[in-house]
N, C-alpha and C positions, 0 to 999 in steps of 0.2 A: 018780269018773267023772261025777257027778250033778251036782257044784261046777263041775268043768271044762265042761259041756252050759251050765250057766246064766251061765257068763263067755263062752263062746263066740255066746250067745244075744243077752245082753245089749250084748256088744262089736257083735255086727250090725245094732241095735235104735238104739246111738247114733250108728252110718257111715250109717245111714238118715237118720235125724233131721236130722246134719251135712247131708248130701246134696242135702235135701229144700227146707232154708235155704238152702242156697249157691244152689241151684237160682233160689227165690223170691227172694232178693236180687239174682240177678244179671237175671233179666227182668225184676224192680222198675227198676235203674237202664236199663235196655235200652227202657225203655216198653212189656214185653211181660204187663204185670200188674199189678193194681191194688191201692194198697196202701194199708192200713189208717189212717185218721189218727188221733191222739191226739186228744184234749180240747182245747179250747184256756187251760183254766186249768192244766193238767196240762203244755202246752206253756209254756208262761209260768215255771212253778215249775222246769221242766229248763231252761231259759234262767237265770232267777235263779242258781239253784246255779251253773251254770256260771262265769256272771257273777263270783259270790261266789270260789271258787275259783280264778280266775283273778288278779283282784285283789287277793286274799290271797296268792298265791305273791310277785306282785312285791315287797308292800306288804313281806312279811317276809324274801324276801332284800335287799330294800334298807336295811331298817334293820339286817340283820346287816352290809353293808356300815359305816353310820354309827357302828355301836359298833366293830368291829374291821375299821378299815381295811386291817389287812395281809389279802390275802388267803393267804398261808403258815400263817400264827396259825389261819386259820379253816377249812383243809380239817384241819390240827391237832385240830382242836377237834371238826369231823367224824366224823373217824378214833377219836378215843377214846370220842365217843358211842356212835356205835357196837357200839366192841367193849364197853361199860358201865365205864367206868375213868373217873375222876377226872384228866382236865388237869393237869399240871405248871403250878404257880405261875409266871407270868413278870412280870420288870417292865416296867412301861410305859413310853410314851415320855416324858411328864410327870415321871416316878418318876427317869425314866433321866437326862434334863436336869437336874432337882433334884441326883442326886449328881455329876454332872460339875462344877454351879454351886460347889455348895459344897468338892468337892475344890480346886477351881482358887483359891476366894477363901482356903480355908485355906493353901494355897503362897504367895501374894502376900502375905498376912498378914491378920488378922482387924482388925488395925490401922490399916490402909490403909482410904482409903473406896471404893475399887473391890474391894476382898478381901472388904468386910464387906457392901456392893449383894449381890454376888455370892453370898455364904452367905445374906443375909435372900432373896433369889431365887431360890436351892435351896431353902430350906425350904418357900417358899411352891409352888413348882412340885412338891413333895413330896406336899404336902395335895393340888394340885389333880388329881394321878396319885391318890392313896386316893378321891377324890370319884369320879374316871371307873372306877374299879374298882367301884364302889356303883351307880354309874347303869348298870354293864353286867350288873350282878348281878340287880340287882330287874328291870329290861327285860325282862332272860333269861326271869325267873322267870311275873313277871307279864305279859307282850305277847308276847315271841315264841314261850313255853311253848302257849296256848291258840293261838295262831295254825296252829303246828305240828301241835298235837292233831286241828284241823281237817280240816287239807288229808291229814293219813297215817288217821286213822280214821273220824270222822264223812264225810269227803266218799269215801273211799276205799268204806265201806259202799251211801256214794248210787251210786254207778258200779259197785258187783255187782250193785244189785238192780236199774241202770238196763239194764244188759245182756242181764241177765234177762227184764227186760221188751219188747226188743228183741228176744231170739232165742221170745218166746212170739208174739208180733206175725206174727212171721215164719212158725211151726207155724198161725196161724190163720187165714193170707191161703192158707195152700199147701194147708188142708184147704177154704178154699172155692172156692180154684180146682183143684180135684181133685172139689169137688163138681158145677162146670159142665161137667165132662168125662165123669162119669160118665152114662152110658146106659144098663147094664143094672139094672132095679129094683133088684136086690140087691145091685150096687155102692152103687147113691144110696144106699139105707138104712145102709149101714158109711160111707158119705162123711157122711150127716148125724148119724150118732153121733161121728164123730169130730169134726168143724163145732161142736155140742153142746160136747164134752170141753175144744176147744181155746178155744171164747168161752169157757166158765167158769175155765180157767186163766187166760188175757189178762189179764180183768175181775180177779179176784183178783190178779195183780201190780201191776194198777195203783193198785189201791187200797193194796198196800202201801207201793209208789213213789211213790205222793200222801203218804201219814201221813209219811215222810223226807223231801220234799224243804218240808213246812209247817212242819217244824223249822228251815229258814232263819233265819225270821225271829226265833227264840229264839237262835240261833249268831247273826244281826246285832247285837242287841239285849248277847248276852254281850262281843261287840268290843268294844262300844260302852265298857264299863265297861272292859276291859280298856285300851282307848285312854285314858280319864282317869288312870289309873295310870300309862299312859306320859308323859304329859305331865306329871303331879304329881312323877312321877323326876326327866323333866327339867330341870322347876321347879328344883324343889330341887338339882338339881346348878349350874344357872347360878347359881343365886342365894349356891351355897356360893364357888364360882370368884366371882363379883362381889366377895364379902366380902373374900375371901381374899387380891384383887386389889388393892382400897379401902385393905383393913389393910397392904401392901407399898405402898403410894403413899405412904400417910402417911409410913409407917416411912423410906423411901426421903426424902420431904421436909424429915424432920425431922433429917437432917442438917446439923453446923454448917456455916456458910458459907464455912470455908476448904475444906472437902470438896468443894463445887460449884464450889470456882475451880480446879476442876483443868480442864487442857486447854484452857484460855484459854476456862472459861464462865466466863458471868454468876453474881455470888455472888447471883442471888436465886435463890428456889424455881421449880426447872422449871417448863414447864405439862403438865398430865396428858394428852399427846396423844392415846392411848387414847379418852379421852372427850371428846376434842375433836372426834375427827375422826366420832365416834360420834354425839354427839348434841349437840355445841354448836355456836354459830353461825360463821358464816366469822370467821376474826380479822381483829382491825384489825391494823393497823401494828405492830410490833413497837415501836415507840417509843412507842405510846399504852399500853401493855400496866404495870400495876401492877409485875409480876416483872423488867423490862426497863428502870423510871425510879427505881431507888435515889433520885434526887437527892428528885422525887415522895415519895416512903416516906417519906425520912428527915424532910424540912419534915413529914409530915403526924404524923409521930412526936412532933417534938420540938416542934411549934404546939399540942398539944393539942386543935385544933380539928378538928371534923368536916366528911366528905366525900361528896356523892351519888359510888357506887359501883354500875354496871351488872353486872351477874351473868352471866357467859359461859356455865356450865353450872350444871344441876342439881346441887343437892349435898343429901345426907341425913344429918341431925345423928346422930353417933354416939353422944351420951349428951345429959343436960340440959344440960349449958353451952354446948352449940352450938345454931345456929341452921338450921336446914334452909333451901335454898335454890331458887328457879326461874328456870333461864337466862329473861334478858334484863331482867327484874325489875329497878329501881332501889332500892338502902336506903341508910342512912344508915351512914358507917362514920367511926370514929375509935379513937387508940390508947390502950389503957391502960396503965398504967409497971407495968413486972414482967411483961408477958406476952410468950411465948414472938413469937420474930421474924416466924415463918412465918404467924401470927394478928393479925387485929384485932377488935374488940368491932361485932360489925355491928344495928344497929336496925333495923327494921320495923313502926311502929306502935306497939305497947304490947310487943310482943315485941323482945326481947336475944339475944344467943349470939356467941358466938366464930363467925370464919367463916375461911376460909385464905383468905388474900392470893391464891395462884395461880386463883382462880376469880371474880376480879373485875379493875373496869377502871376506877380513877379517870376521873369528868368532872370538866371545868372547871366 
């Protein structure tokens, strides 16, 4: 009976309190009362958080977008967080090209130089699917993991005790205008204990509400690291795909020259359009073009004599006998007997190296 008095008691203690706040909020927005203003350094720090919050929702649904663009895969992915289970392994779309490459170049034959393009293209597309499963792993782990942390616990704590601090606000405007109303002595006296009661609670959430939201700047400060790990991912996954890429161009160039005369091309070395269109300079004429004047080649082959050759793109020596290169750069190039077709001996100064024919442009 004495449990059921004090639930009964208590339940009319908080239809009060509700009552008292709706009351004061709604002649706050009405203009029929005056209301309490915050700090303005206290306003400043709920602004920040807000700030913070907000642009971390975007920042980290959007780079869930950039790692898993299916959005199916990603309410998937949702759905098993969630319920705390472990995601079913799926293969990528990299992964999934790779085995189609290489099924298809195994039918047509490995023999063939479209069957065998086609499986060293699989393979390669194979690695760069294991590279984007690495960059979505660590992202995961290290970027969108703390970001998440953020916005569900740290910011989710700022927003109960910001509430908090809003519905004390509110018990403290309603107790002093309850104080200008009262008229009899012994009213004022319970209106100014209770004035009393409710500044000392206000003041005391504010202060708690201030210590949370000065934590900001240690949550900007932890992004901050968090973002270079994003970027050092990405680093290293571009830079895995560039190799990866580089090492298939070759492979792909270093094809004999009856392999490139299929389909009525040219028997010299493609050009690597990729990186042409990436970061080298507009082409000339295709008939100024080294890969496109056999006759060119062959005289500077068989003359032994050397050639000013302009450098179309950048290139980066893959071991010591080559020569690193910088588009537009002019060097000295000439052929040596026994070396592979796709190569000539390029000079520079005091410096030597092999350099591939497709990344230069005989002048006259």
């Amino acid at each position: 009976m004495n449990i059921m008095d004090f639930n009964v008691k208590k339940l009319a203690a908080d239809a009060g309190t509700f009552l008292s706040r709706a009351v004061q909020f709604t002649e706050e927005k009405l203009g029929q009362a005056e209301k309490t203003e915050l700090d303005a350094h206290l306003e400043n720090l709920l602004s920040k958080a807000e700030c913070t919050k907000i642009w971390t929702e975007k920042i980290m649904k959007q780079t869930e977008v950039l790692l898993q663009p299916n959005p199916n895969a990603r309410i998937e992915e949702f759905v098993y967080e969630k319920l705390d289970r472990k995601a079913p392994s799926r293969i990528n779309n990299p992964e999934l090209l790779g085995q189609y490459m290489i099924d298809a170049g195994t039918e047509f034959g490995p023999g063939t130089a479209y069957g065998n393009a086609l499986i060293k293209c699989g393979e390669t597309q194979k690695r760069i699917g294991t590279a984007d499963r690495e960059l979505i792993q660590t992202s995961a782990l290290n970027f969108l993991t703390p970001l998440r942390n953020f916005i569900e616990g740290d910011y989710k704590t700022i927003a109960k005790e910001r509430k908090l601090l809003q519905n004390k606000r509110l018990d403290l405007d309603a107790a002093k205008t309850r104080l200008k109303k009262a008229k009899a002595a012994e009213t004022k006296s319970s209106s100014e204990q209770e004035l009393r009661i409710t500044q000392s609670e206000f003041d005391r959430q504010a202060e708690i509400t201030r210590l949370l939201l000065e934590g900001i700047s240690s949550t900007h400060a932890h992004h901050l690291r968090c973002l270079n790990d994003f970027v050092e991912a990405q680093m290293t996954y571009y830079a895995q795909c560039y190799q990866y890429m580089l090492d298939l161009q070759k492979q792909l160039g270093s094809f004999p020259s009856n392999y490139l005369s299929n389909n009525n091309q040219s028997s010299g070395t493609p050009v690597p359009s990729a990186l042409s269109n990436a970061t080298g300079p507009s082409l000339a004429p295709v008939g100024s073009l080294i890969m496109s004047s056999p006759s060119n080649l062959n005289d500077l082959k068989e003359s032994n004599s050397s050639r000013k050759a302009r450098v179309l793109y950048d290139y980066d020596a893959a071991n010591s006998t080559e020569l690193s290169l910088l588009a537009d750069e002019v060097i000295t190039v000439f052929s040596v007997i026994g070396m592979d077709s796709d190569w000539l001996m390029g000079e520079r100064g005091n410096q030597k190296g092999k350099v591939p024919i497709t990344y230069l442009e005989l002048l006259n």
